[in-house]
C-alpha positions in Angstrom: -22.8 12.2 4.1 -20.2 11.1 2.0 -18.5 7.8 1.1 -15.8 7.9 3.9 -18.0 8.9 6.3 -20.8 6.2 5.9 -17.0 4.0 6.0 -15.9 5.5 9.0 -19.8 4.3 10.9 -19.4 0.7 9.3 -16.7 0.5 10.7 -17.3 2.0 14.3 -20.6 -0.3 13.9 -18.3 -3.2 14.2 -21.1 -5.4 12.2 -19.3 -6.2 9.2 -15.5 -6.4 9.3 -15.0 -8.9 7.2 -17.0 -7.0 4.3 -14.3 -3.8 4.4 -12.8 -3.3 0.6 -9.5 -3.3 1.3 -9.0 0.0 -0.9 -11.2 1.8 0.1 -9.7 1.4 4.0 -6.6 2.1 2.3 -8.1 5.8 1.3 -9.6 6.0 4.9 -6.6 5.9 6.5 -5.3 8.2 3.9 -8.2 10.8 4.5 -7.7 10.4 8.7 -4.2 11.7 8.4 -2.4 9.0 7.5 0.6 8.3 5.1 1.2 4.9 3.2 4.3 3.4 2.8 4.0 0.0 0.2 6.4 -2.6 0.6 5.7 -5.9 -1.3 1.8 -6.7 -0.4 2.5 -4.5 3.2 0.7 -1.4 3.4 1.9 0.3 6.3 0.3 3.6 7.8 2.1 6.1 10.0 0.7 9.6 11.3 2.8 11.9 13.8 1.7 11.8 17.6 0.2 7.9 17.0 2.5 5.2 17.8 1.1 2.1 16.5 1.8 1.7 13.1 -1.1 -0.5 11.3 -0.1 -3.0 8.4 -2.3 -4.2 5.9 -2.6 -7.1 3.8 -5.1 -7.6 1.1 -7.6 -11.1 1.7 -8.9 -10.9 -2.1 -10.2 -7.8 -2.7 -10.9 -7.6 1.3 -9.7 -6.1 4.3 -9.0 -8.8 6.7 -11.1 -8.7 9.5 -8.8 -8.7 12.7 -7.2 -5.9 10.8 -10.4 -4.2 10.4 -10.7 -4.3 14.1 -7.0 -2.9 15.1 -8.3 0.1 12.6 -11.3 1.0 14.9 -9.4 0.7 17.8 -6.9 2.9 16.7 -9.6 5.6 15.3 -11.5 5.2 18.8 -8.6 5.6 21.0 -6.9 8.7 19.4 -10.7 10.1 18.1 -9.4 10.4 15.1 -11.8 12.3 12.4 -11.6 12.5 8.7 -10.2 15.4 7.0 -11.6 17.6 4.4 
């Protein structure tokens, strides 16, 4: 299992949002099909067929947690799976 995939079941765990590098969720989103679009400290994410549009901010070096949380909603509700 590789280092997107143990990511990908932290996150799903739900146990430790407020422990997500923010880079590193960054390059999830990138690997599930997203693409990145940097304005400023916003890092928004669009992918075709999914309307909601996530925006991220960094919290140090840290994801911020509510954010973490509209993520796994988002990956639950359109089953989205990482890509090779």
């Amino acid at each position: 299992m590789g280092k997107y995939e143990k990511l990908l079941l932290k996150i799903l765990g739900g146990r430790s949002d407020s422990n997500i590098s923010f880079n590193d969720l960054c390059q999830l989103l990138e690997k599930l099909g997203f693409d990145e679009r940097i304005r400023g400290s916003h890092h928004t994410f669009r992918k075709a067929g999914i309307p909601e549009k996530p925006n991220l901010q960094k919290d140090g070096n840290k994801a911020k947690d509510y954010q973490v949380r509209q993520i796994r909603n988002i990956i639950l509700k359109y089953k989205l799976e990482i890509k090779d």
